[in-house]
ROVEX-717884 format. One record per residue (C-alpha): z, y, x; residue number from 1; residue in three letters. Coordinates in nm, 2 decimals. Layout:
N
Z;Y;X;NUM;ALA
...
//
This chain:
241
0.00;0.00;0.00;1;UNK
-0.04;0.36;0.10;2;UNK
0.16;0.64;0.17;3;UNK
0.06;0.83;-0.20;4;UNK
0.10;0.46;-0.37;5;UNK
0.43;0.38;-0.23;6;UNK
0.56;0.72;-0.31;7;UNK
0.44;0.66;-0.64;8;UNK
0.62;0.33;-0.69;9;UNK
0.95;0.45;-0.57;10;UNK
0.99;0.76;-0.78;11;UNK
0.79;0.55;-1.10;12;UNK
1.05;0.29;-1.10;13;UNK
1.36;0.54;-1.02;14;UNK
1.19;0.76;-1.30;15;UNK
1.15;0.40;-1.54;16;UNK
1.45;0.25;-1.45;17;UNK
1.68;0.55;-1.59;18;UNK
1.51;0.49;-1.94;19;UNK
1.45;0.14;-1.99;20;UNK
1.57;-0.08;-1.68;21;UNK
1.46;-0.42;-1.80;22;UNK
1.15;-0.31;-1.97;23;UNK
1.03;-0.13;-1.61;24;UNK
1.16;-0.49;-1.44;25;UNK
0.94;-0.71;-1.68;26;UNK
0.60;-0.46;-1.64;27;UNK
0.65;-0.47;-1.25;28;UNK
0.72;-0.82;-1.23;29;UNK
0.39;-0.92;-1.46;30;UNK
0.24;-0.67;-1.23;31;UNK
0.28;-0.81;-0.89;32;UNK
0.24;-1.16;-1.03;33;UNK
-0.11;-1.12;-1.18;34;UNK
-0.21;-0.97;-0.86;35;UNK
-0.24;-0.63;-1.01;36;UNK
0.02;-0.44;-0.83;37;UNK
0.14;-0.57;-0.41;38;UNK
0.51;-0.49;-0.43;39;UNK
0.64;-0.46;-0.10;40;UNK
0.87;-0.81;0.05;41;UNK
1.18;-0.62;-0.07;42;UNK
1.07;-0.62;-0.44;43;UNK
0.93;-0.96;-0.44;44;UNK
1.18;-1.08;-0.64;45;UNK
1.10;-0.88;-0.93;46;UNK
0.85;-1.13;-0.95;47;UNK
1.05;-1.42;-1.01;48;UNK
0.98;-1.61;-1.36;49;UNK
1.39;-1.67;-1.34;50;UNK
1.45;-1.25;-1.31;51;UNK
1.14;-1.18;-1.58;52;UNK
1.30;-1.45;-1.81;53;UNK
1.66;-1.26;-1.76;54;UNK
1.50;-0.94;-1.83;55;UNK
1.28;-0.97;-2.06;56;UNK
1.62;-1.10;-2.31;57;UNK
1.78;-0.79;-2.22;58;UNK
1.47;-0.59;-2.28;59;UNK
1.51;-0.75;-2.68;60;UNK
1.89;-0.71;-2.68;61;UNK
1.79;-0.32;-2.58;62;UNK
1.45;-0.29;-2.79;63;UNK
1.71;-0.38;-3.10;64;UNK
2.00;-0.15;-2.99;65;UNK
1.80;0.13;-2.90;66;UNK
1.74;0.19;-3.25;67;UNK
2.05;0.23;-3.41;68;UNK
2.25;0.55;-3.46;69;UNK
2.56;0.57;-3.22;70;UNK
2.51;0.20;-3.11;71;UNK
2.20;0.38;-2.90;72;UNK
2.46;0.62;-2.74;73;UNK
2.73;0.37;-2.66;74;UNK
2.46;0.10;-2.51;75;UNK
2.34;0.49;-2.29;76;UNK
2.65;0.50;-2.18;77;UNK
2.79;0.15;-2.05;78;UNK
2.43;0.17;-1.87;79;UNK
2.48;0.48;-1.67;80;UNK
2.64;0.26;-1.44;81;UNK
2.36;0.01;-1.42;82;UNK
2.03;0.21;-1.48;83;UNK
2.09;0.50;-1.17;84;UNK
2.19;0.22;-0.90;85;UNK
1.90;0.01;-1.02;86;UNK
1.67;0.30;-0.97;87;UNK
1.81;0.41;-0.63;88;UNK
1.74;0.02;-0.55;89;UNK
1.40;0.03;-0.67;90;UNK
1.31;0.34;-0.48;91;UNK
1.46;0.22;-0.15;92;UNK
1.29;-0.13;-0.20;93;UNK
0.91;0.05;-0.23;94;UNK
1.00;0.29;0.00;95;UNK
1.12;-0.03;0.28;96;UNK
0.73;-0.08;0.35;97;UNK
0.68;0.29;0.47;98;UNK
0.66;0.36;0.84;99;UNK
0.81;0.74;0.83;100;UNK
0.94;0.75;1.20;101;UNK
1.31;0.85;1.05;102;UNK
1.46;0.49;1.15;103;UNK
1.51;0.24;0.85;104;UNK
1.89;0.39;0.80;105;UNK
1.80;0.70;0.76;106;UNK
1.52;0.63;0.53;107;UNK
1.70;0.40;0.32;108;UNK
1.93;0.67;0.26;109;UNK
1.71;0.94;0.15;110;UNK
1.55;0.64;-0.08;111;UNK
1.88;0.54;-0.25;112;UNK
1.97;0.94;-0.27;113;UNK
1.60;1.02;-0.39;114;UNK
1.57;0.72;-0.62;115;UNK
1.92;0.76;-0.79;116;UNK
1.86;1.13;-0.85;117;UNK
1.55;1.06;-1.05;118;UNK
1.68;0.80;-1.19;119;UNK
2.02;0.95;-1.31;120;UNK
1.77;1.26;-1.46;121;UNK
1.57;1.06;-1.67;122;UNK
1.88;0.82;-1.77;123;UNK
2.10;1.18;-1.88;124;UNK
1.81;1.31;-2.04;125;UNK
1.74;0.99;-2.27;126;UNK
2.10;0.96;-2.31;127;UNK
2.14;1.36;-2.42;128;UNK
1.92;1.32;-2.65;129;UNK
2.01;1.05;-2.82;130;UNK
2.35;1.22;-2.88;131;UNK
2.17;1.50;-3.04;132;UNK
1.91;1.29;-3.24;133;UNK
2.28;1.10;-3.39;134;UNK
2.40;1.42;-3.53;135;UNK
2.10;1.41;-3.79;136;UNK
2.23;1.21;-4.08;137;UNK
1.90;1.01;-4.11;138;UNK
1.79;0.68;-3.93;139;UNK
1.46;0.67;-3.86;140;UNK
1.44;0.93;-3.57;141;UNK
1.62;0.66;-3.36;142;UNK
1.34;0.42;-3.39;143;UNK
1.08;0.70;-3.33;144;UNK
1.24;0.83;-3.01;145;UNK
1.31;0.50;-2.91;146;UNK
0.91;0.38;-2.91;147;UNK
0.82;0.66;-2.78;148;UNK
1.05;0.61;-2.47;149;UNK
0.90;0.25;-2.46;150;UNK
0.54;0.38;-2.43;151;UNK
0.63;0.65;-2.18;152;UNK
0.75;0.41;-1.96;153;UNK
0.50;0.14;-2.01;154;UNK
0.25;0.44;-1.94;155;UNK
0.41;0.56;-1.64;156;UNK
0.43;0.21;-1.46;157;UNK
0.03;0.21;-1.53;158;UNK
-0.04;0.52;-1.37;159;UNK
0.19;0.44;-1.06;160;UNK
-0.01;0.09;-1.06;161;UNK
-0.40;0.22;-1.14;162;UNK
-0.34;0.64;-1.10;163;UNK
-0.07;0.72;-0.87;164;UNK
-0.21;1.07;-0.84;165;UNK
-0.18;1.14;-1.22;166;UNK
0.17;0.99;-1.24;167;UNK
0.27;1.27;-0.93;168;UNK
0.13;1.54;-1.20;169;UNK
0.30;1.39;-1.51;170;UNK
0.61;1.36;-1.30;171;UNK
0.61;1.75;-1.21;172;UNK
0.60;1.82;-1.55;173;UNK
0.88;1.64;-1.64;174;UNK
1.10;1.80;-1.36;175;UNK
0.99;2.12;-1.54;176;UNK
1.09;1.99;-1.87;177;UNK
1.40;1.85;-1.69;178;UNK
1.51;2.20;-1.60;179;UNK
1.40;2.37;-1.95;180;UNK
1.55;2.10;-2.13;181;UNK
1.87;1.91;-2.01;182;UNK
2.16;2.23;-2.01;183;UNK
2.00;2.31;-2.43;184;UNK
2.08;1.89;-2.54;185;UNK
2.39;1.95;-2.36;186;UNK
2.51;2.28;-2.48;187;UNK
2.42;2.15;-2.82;188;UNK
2.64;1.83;-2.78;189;UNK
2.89;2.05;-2.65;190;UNK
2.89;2.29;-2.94;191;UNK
2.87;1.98;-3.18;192;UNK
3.18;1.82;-3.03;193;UNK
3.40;2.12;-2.96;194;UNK
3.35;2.21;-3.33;195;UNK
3.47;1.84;-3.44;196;UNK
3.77;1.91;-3.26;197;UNK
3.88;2.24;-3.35;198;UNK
3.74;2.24;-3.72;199;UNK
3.93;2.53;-3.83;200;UNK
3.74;2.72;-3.55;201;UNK
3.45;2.57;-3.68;202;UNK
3.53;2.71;-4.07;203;UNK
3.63;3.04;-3.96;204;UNK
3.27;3.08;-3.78;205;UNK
3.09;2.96;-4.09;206;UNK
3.26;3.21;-4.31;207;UNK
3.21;3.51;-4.05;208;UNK
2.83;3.37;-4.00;209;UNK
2.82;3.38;-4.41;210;UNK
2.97;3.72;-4.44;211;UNK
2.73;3.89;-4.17;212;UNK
2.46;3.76;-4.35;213;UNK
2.58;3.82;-4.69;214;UNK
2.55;3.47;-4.87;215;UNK
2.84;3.36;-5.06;216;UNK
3.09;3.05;-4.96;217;UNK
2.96;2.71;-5.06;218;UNK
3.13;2.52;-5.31;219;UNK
3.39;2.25;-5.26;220;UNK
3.47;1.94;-5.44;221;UNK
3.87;1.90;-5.43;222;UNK
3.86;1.76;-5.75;223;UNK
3.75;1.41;-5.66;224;UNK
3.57;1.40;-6.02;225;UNK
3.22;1.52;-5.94;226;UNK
3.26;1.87;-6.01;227;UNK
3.31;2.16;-5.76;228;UNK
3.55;2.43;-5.71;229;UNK
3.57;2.74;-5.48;230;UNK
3.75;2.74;-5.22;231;UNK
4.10;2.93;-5.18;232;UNK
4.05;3.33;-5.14;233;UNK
4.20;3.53;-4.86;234;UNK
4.44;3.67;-5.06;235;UNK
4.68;3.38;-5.26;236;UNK
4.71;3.47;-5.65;237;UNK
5.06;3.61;-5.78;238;UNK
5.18;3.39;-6.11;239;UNK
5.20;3.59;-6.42;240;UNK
5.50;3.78;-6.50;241;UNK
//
């Protein structure tokens, strides 16, 4: 493999691993063993049928989980720990086969640092917004999200194998979507949860937002029959003398 192709494998798989480990492990894999992609010694064993078999179960157990509200968020989360070092791995192992003159210490390094920071980018920014896509009350944008995620990285792993040159474009743009993107999911999850918290914080903002604006207060079922009932004014009622 070349320099550009090499390149392109490390940060594809660092970049695939953070979304969808096990899927990026069963399309490199089937790559390498119908002779359509050379992975370097190092990541020869992502061509085992023993490793494909093990992954490509996970990839089910994930392809399910992935698409339900919060059970998507809580899967993200125990897999922070596993997607980032599997990236880091995956970028060292492509980047083993390069002859860079730095020593193989120091180049291992920069791979694991390289590979985990991609890697840990496109594993927060799944994960962010999947937290965000759970505060809508309906389903179906989990699914949506979650295919989409499948075809990105099915499509990135095909440009690394046949286009490495396009994948270094699409990857630019999503460092610039990384940037734009990552600190608004965030602030929103932030806002989100700091308002489930403090929910009196929360009421007294929705009343000054409705008073600026000049709409009245909704109305607030206390009664438990169906009906709806204002809610208490600022100032209590005297009883009649």
């Amino acid at each position: 493999m070349g320099v550009i192709e090499t390149l392109a494998l490390g940060m594809g798989g660092a970049w695939a691993s953070g979304v969808n480990l096990y899927g990026t492990v069963v399309i490199l894999g089937l790559l390498n063993n119908f002779g359509l992609l050379d992975l370097p010694p190092e990541l020869q064993v992502l061509g085992s049928w023993w490793v494909l078999a093990l992954a490509m179960f996970l990839y089910l157990i994930e392809f399910v989980a992935d698409k339900i509200p919060i059970v998507d968020s809580v899967w993200d989360a125990i897999h922070t720990f596993i997607r980032i070092p599997a990236g880091a791995l995956l970028a060292a192992g492509a980047m083993s086969g390069l002859d860079t003159g730095m020593g193989d210490g120091v180049q291992t390094a920069i791979a694991l640092l390289v590979g985990g920071t991609v890697a840990a980018g496109s594993h927060f920014t799944k994960a962010g917004s999947r937290a965000a896509i759970n505060t809508s009350p309906e389903p179906f944008s989990n699914s949506i999200a979650s295919v989409a995620e499948d075809v990105a990285v099915f499509g990135a792993l095909y440009t690394v194998a046949f286009h490495p040159v396009v994948f270094f474009v699409l990857f630019a743009l999503f460092v610039l979507l990384l940037v734009w993107l990552v600190p608004k999911i965030w602030r929103f999850i932030g806002q989100v949860f700091g308002n489930a918290r403090h929910p009196s914080v929360a009421y007294a903002q929705t009343r000054a937002q409705q008073a600026s604006t000049g709409t009245g207060l909704p109305k607030l079922n206390l009664s438990g029959a169906g009906g709806s009932a204002l809610p208490p004014s600022d100032k209590p009622k005297l009883p009649p003398e």
